[in-house]
N, CA, C and O atoms as CSV, one atom per row, in Angstrom:
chain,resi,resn,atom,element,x,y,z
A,1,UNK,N,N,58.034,-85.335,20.342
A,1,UNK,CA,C,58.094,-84.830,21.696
A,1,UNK,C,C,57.988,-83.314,21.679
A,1,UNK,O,O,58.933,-82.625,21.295
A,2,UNK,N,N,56.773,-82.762,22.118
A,2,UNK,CA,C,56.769,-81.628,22.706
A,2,UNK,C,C,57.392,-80.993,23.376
A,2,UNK,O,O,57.671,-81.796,24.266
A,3,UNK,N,N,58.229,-79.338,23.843
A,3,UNK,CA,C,58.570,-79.048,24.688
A,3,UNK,C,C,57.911,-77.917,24.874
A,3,UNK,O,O,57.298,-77.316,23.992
A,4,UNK,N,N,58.050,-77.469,26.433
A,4,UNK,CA,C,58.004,-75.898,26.327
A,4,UNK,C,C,58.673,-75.007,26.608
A,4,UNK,O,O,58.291,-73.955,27.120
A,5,UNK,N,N,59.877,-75.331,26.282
A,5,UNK,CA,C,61.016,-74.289,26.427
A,5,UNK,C,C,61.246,-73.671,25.253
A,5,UNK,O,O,60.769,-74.285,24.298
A,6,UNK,N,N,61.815,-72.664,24.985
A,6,UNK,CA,C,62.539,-71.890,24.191
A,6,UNK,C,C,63.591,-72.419,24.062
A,6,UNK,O,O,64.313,-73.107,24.783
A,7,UNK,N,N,63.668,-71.680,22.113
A,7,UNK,CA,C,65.595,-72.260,22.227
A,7,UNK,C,C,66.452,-72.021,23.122
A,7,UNK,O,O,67.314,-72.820,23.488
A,8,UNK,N,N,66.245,-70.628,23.652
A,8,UNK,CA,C,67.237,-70.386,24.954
A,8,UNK,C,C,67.151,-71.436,25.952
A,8,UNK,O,O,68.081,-72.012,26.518
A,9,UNK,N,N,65.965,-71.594,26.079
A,9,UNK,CA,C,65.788,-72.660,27.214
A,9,UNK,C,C,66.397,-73.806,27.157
A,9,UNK,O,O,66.944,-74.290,28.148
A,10,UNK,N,N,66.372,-74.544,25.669
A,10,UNK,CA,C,67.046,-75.731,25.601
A,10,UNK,C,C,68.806,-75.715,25.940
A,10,UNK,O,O,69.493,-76.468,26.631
A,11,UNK,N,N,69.187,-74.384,25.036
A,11,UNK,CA,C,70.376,-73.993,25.378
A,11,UNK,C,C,70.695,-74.142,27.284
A,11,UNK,O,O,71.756,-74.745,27.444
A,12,UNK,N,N,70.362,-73.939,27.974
A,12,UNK,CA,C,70.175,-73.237,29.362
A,12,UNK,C,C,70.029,-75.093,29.498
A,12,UNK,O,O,70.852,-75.667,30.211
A,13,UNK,N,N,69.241,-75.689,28.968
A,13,UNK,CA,C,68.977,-77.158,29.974
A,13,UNK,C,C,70.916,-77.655,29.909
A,13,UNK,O,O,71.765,-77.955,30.748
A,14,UNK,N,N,70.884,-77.551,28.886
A,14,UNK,CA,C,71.885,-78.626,28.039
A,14,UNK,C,C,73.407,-77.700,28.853
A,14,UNK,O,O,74.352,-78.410,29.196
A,15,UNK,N,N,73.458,-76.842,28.985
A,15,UNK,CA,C,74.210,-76.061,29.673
A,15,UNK,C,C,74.420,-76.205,31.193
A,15,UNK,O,O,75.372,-76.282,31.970
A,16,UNK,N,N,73.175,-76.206,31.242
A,16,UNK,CA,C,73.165,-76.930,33.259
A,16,UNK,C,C,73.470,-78.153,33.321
A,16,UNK,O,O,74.028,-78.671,34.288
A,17,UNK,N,N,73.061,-78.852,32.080
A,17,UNK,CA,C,73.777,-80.236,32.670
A,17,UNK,C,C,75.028,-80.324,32.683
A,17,UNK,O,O,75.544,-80.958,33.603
A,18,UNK,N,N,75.915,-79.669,31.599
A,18,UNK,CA,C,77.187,-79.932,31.570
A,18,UNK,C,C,77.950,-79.112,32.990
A,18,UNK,O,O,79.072,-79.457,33.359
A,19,UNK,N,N,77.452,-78.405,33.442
A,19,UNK,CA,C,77.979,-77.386,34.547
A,19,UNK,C,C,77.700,-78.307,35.652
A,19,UNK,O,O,78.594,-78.524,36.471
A,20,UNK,N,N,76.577,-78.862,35.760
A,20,UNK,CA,C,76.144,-79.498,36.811
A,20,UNK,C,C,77.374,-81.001,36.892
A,20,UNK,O,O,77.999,-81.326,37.901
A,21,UNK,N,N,77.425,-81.577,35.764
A,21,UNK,CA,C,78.130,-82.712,35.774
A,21,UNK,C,C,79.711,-82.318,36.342
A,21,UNK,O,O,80.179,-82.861,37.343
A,22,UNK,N,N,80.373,-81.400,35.625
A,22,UNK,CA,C,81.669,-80.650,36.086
A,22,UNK,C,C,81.407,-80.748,37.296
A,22,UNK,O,O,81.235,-81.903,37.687
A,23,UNK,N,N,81.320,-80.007,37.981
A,23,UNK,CA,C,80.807,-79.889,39.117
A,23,UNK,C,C,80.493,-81.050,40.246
A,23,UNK,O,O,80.778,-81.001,41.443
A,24,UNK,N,N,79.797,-82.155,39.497
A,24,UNK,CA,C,80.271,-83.422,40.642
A,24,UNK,C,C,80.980,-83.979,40.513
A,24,UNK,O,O,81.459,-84.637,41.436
A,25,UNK,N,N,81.569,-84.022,38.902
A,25,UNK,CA,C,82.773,-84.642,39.034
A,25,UNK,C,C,84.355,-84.062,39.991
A,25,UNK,O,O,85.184,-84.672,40.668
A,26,UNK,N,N,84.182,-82.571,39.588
A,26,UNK,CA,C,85.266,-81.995,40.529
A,26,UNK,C,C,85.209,-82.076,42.059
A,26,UNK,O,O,86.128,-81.763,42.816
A,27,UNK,N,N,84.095,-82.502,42.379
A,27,UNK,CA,C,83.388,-82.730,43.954
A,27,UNK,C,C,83.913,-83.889,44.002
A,27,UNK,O,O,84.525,-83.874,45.070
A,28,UNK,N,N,84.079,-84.971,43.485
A,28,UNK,CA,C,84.364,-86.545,43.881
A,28,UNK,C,C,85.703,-86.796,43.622
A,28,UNK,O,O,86.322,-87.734,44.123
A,29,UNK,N,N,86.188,-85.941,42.815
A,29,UNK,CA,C,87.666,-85.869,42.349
A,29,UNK,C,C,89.025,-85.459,43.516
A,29,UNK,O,O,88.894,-84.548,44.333
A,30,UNK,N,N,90.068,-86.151,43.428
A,30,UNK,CA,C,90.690,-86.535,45.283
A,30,UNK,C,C,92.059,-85.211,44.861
A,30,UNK,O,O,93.162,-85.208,45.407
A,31,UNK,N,N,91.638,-84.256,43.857
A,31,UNK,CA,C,92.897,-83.333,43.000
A,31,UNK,C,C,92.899,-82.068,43.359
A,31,UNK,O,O,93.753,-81.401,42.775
A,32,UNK,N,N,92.132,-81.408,44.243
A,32,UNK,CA,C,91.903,-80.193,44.725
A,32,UNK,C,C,93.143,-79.493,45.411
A,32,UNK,O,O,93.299,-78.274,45.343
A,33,UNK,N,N,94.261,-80.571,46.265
A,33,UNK,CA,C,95.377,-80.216,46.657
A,33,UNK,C,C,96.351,-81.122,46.138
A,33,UNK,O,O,95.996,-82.141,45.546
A,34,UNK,N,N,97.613,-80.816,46.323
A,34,UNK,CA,C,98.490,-81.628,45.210
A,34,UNK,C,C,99.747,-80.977,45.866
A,34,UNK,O,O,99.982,-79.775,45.995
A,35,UNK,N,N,100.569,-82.144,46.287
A,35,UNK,CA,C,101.902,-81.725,46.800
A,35,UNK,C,C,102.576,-83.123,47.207
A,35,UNK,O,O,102.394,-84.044,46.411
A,36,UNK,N,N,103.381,-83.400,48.427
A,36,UNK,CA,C,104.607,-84.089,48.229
A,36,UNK,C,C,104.592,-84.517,49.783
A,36,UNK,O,O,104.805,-83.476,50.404
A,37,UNK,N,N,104.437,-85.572,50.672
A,37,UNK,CA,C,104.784,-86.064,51.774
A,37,UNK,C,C,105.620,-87.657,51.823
A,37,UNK,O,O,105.465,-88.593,51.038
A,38,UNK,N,N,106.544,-87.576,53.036
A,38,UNK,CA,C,107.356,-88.781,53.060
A,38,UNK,C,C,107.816,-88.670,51.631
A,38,UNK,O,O,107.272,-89.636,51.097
A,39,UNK,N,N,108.426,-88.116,50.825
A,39,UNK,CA,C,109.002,-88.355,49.435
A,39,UNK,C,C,108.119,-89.243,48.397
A,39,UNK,O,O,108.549,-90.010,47.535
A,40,UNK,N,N,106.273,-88.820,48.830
A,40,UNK,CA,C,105.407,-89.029,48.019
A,40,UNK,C,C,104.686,-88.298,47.093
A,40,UNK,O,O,104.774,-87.103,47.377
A,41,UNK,N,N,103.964,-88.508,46.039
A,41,UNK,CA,C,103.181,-87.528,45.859
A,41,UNK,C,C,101.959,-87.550,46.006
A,41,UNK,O,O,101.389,-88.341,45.254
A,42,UNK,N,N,101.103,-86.786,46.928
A,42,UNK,CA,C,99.837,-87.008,47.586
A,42,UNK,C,C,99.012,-85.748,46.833
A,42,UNK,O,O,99.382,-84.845,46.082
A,43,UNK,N,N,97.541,-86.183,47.478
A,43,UNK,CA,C,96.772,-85.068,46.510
A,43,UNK,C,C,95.181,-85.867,47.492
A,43,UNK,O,O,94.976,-87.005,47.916
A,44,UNK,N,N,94.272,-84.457,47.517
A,44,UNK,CA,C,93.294,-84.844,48.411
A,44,UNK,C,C,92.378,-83.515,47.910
A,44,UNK,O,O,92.703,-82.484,47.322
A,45,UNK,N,N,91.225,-83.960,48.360
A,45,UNK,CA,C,90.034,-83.154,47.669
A,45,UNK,C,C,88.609,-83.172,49.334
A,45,UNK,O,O,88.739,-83.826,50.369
A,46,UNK,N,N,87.899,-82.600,49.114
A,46,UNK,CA,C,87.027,-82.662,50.610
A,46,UNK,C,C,86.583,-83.675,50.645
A,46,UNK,O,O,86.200,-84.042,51.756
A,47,UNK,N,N,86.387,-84.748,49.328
A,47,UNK,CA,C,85.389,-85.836,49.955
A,47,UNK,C,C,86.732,-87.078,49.832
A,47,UNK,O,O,86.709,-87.968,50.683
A,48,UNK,N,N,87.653,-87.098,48.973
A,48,UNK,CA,C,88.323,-88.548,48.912
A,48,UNK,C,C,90.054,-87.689,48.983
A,48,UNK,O,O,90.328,-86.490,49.012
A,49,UNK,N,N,90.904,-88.855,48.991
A,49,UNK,CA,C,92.450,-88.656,49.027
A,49,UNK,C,C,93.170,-89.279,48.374
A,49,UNK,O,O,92.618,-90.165,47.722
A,50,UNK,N,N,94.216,-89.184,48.270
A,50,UNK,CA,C,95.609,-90.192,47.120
A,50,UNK,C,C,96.815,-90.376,48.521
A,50,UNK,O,O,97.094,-89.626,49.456
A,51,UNK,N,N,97.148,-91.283,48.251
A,51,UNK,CA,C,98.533,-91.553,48.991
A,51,UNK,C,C,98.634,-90.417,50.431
A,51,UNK,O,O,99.154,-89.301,50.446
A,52,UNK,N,N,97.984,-91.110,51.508
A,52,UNK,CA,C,98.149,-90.778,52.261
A,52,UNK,C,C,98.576,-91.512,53.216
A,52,UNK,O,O,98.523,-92.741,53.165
A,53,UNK,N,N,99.312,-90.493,54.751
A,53,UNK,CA,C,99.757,-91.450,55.828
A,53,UNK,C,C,98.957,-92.162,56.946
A,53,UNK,O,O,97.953,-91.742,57.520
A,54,UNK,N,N,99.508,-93.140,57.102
A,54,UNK,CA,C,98.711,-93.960,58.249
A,54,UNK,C,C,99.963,-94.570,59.339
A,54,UNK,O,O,100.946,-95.203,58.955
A,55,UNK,N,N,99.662,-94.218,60.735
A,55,UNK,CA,C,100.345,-94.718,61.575
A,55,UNK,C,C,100.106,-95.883,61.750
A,55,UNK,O,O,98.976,-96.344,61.913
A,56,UNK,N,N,101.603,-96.787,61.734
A,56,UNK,CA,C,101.381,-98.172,62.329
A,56,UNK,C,C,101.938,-98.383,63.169
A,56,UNK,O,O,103.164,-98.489,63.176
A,57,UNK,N,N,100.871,-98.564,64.557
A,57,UNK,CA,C,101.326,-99.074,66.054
A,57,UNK,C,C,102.110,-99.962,65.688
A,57,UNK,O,O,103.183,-99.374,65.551
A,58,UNK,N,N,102.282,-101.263,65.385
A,58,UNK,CA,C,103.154,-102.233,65.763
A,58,UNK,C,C,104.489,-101.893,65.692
A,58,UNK,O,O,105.281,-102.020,66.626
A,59,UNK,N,N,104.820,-101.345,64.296
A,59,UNK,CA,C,106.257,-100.984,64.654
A,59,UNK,C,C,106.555,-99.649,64.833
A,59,UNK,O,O,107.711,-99.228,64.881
A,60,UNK,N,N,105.336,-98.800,64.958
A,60,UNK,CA,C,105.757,-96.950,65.404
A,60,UNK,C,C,106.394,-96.102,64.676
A,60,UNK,O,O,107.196,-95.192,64.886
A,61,UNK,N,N,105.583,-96.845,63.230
A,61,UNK,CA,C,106.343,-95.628,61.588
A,61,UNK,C,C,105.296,-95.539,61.399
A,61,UNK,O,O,104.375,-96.331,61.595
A,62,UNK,N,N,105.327,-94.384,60.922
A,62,UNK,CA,C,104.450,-93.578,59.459
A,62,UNK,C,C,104.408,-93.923,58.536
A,62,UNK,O,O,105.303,-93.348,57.917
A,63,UNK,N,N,103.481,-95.110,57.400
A,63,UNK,CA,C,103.978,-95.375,56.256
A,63,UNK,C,C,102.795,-94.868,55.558
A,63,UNK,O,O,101.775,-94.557,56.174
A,64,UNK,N,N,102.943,-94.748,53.877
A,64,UNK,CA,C,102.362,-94.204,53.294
A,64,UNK,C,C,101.213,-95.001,52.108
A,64,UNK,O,O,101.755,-95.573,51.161
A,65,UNK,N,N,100.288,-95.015,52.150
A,65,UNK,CA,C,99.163,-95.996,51.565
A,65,UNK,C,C,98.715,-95.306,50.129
A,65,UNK,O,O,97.822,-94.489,49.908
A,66,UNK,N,N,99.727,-95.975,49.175
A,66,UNK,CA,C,99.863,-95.376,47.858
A,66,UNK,C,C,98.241,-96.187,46.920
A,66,UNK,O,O,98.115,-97.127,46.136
A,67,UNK,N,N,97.017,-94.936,47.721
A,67,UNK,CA,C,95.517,-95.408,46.856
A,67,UNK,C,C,95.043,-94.262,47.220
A,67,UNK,O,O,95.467,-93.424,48.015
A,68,UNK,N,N,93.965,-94.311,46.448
A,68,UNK,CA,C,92.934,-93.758,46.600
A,68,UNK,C,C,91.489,-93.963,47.121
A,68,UNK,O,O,90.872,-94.890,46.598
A,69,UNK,N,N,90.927,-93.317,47.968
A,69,UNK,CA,C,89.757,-93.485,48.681
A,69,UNK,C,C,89.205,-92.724,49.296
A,69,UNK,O,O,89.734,-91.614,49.225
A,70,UNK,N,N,88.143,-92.780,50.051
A,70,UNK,CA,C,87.144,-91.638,51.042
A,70,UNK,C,C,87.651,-91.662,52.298
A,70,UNK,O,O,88.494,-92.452,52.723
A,71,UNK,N,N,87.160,-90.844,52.839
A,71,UNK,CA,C,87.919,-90.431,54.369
A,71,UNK,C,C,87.103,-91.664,54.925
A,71,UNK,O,O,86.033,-91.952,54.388
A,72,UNK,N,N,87.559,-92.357,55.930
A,72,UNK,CA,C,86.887,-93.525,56.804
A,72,UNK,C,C,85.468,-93.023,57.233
A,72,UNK,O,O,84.429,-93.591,56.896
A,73,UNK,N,N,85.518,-92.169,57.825
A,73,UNK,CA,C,84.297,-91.291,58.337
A,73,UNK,C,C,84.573,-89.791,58.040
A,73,UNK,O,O,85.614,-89.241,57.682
A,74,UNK,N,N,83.236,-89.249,58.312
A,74,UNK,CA,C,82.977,-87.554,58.893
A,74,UNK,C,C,84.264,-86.959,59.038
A,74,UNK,O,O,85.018,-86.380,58.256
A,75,UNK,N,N,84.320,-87.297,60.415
A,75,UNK,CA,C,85.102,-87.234,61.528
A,75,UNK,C,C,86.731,-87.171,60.739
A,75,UNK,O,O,87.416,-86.149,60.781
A,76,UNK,N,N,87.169,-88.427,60.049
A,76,UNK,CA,C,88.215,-88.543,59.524
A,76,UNK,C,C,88.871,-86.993,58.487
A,76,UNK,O,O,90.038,-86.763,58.171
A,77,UNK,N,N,87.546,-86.117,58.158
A,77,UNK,CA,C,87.908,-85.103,57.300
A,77,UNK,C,C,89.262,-83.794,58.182
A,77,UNK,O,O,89.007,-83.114,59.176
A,78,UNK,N,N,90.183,-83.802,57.655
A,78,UNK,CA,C,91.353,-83.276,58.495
A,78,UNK,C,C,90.551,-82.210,59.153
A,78,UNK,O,O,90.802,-82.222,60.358
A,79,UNK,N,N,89.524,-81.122,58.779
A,79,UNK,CA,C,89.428,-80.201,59.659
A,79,UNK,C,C,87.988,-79.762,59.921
A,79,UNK,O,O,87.134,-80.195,59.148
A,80,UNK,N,N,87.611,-78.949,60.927
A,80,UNK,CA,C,86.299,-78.115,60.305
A,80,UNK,C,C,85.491,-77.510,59.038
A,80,UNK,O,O,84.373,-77.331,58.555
A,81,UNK,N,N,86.744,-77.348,58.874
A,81,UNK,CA,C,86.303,-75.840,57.623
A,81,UNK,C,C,86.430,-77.107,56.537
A,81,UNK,O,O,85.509,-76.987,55.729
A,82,UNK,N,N,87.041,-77.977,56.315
A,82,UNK,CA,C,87.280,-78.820,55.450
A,82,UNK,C,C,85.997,-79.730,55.412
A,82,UNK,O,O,85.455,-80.143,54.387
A,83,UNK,N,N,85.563,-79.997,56.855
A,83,UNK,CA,C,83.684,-81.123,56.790
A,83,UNK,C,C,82.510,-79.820,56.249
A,83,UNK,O,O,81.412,-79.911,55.700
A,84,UNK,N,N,83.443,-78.456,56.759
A,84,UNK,CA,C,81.781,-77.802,55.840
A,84,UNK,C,C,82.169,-77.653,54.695
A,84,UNK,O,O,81.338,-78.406,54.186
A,85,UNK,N,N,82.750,-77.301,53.857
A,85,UNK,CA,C,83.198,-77.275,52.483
A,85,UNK,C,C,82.800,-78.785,51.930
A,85,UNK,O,O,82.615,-78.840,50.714
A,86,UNK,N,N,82.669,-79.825,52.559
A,86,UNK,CA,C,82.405,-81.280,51.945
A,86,UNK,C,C,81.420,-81.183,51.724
A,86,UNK,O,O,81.062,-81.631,50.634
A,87,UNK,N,N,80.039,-80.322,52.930
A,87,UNK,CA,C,78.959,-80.616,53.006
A,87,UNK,C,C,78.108,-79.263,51.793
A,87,UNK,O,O,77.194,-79.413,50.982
A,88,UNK,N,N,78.918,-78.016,52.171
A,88,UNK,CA,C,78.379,-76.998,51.268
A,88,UNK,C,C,78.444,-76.989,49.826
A,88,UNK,O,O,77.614,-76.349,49.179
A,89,UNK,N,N,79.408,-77.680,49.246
A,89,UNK,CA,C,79.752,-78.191,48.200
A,89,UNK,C,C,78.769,-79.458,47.478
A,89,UNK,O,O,78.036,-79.340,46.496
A,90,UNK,N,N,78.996,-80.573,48.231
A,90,UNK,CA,C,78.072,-81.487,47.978
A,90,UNK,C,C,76.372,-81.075,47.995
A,90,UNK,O,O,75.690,-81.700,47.183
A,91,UNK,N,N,75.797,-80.260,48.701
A,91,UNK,CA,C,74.444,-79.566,48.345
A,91,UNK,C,C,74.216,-79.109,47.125
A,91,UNK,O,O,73.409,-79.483,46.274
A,92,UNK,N,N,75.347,-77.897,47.119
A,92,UNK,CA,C,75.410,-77.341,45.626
A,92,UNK,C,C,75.385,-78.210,44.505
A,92,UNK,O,O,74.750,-77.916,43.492
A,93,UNK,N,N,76.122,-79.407,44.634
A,93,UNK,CA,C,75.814,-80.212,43.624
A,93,UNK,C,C,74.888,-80.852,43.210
A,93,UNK,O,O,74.667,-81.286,42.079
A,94,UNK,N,N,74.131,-80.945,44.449
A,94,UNK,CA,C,72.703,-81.908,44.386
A,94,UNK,C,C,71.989,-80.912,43.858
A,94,UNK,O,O,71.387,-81.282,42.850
A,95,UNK,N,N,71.779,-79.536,44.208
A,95,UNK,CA,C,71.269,-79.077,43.533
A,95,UNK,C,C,71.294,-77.840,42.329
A,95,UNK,O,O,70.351,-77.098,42.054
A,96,UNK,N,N,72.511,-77.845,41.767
A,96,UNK,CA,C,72.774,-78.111,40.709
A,96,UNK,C,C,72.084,-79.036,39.460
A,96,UNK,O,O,71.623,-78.777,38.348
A,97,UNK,N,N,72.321,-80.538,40.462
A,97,UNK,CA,C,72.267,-81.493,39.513
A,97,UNK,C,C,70.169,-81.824,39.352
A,97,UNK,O,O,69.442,-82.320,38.492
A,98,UNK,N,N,70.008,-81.332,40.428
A,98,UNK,CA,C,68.584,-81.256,40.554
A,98,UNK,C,C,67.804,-80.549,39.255
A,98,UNK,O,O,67.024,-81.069,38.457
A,99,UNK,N,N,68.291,-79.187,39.331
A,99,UNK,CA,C,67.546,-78.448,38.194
A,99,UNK,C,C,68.146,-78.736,36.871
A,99,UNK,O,O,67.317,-78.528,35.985
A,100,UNK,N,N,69.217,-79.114,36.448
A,100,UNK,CA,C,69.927,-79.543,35.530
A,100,UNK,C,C,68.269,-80.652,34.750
A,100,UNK,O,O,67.535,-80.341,33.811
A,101,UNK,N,N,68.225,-82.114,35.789
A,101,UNK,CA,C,67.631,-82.697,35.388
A,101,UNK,C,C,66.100,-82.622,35.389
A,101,UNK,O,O,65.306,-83.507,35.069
A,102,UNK,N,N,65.851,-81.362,35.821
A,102,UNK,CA,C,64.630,-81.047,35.792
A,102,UNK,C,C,64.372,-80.396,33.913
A,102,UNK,O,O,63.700,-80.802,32.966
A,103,UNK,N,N,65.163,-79.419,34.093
A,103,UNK,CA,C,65.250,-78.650,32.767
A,103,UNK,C,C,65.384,-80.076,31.490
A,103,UNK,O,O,64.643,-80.049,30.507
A,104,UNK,N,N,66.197,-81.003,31.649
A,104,UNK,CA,C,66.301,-81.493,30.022
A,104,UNK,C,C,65.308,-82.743,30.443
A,104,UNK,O,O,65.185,-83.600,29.569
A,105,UNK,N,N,64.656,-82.933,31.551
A,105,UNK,CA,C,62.891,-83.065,31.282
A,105,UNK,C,C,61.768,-82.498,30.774
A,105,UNK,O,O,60.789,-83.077,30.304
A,106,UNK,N,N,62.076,-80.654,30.963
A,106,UNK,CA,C,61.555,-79.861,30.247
A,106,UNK,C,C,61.529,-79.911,29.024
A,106,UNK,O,O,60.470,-79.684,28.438
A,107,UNK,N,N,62.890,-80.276,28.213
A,107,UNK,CA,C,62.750,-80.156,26.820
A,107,UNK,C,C,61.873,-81.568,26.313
A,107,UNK,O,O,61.563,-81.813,25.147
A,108,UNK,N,N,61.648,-82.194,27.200
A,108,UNK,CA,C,60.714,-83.421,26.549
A,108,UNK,C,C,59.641,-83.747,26.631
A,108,UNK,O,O,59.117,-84.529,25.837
A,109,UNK,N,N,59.074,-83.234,27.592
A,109,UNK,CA,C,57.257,-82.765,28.448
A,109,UNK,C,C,57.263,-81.706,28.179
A,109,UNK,O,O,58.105,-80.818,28.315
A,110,UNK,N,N,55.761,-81.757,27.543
A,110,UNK,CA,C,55.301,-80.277,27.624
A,110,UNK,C,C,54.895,-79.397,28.606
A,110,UNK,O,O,54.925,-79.998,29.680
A,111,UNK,N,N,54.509,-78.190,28.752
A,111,UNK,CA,C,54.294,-77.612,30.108
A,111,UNK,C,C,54.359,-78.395,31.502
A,111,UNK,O,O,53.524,-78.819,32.300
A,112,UNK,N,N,55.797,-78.381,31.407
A,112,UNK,CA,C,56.719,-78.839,32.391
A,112,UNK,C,C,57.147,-77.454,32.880
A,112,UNK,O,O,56.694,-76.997,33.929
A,113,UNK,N,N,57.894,-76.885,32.228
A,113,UNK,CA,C,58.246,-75.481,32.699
A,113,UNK,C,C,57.503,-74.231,32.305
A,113,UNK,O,O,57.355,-73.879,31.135
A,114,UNK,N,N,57.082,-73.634,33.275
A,114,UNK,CA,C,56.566,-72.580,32.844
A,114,UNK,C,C,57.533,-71.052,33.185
A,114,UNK,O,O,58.750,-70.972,33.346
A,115,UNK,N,N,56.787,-70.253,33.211
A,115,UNK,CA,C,58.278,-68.889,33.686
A,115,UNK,C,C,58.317,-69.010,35.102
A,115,UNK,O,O,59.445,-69.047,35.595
A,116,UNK,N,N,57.326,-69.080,35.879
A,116,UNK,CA,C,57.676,-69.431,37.017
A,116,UNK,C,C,58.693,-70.040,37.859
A,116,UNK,O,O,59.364,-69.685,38.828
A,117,UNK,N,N,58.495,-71.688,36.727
A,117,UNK,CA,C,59.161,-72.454,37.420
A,117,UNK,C,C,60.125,-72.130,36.836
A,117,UNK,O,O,61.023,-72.411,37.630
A,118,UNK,N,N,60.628,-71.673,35.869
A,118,UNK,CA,C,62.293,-71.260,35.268
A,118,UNK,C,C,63.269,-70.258,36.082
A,118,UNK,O,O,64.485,-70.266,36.270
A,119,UNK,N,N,61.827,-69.059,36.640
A,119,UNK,CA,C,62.785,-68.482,37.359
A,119,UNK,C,C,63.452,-68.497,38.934
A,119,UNK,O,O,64.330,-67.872,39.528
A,120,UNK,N,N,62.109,-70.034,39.362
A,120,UNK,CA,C,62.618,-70.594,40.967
A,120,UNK,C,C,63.699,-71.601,40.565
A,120,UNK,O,O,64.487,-72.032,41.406
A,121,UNK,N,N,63.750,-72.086,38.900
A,121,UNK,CA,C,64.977,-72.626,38.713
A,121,UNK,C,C,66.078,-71.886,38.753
A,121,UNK,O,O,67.114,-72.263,39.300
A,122,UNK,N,N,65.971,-71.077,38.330
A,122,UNK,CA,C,67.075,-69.983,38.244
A,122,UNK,C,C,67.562,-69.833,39.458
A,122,UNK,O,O,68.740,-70.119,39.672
A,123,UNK,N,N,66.517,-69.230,40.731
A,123,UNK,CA,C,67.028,-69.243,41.950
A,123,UNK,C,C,67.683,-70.600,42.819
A,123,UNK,O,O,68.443,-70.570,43.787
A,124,UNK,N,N,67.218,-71.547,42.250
A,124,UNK,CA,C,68.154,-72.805,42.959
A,124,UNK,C,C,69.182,-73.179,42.393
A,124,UNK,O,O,69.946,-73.938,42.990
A,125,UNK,N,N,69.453,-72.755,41.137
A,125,UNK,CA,C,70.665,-72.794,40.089
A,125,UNK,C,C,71.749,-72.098,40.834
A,125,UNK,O,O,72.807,-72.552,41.269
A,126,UNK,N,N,71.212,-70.791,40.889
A,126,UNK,CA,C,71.949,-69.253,41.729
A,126,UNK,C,C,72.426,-69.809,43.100
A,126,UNK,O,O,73.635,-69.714,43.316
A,127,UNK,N,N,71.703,-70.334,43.986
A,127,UNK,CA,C,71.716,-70.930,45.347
A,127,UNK,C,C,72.722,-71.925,45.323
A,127,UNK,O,O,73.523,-72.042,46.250
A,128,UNK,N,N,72.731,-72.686,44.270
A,128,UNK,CA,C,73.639,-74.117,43.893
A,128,UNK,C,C,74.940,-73.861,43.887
A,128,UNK,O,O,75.796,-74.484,44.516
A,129,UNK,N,N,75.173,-72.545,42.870
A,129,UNK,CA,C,76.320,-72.500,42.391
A,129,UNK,C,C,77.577,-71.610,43.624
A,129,UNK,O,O,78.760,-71.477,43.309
């Protein structure tokens, strides 16, 4: 298999991927906040949550739903600033994860990358992060 990257370059693929992967994993990960409700311990991140409360009409308590999962909807995300951080975040990752897998295609096709395209990678890398 041919490439046309430079060692740096390979360095740089293999590097974006691991940054890129961090990166969605800390995006999907429910650990971003971490503290204590109803004498629980809860923890929530922009896209999913741990042990959180849910009102139950029938008998008119607050009880606490010891799992983990995604907000029901959009809408369900506690705030504004909290649905753009879901959404500005999650881009970055896509593209992140975009040039990541572009680059360690590079190291396996030949003139796949040229300087060009390394340095509009660079700029969507830059943009990503």
């Amino acid at each position: 298999m041919a490439s046309s990257l430079t060692c740096a370059g390979i360095i740089w693929a293999f590097l974006s991927f691991l940054c890129a992967a961090a990166s969605c994993v800390g995006f999907f990960m429910p650990y971003w906040l971490l503290g204590s409700q109803l004498e629980k311990s809860v923890s929530f991140g922009t896209f999913r949550r741990c042990s959180y409360p849910v009102r139950d009409e029938s008998r008119q308590t607050t009880m606490m739903v010891e799992q983990c999962g995604r907000y029901a909807s959009f809408q369900a995300i506690p705030s504004a600033e909290w649905r753009i951080c879901t959404v500005v975040t999650g881009l970055g990752c896509g593209l992140l994860l975009l040039v990541a897998l572009t680059a360690l295609m590079g190291c396996c096709v030949s003139e796949l990358i040229s300087r060009t395209v390394g340095r509009v990678a660079g700029g969507i890398q830059f943009l990503g992060g």
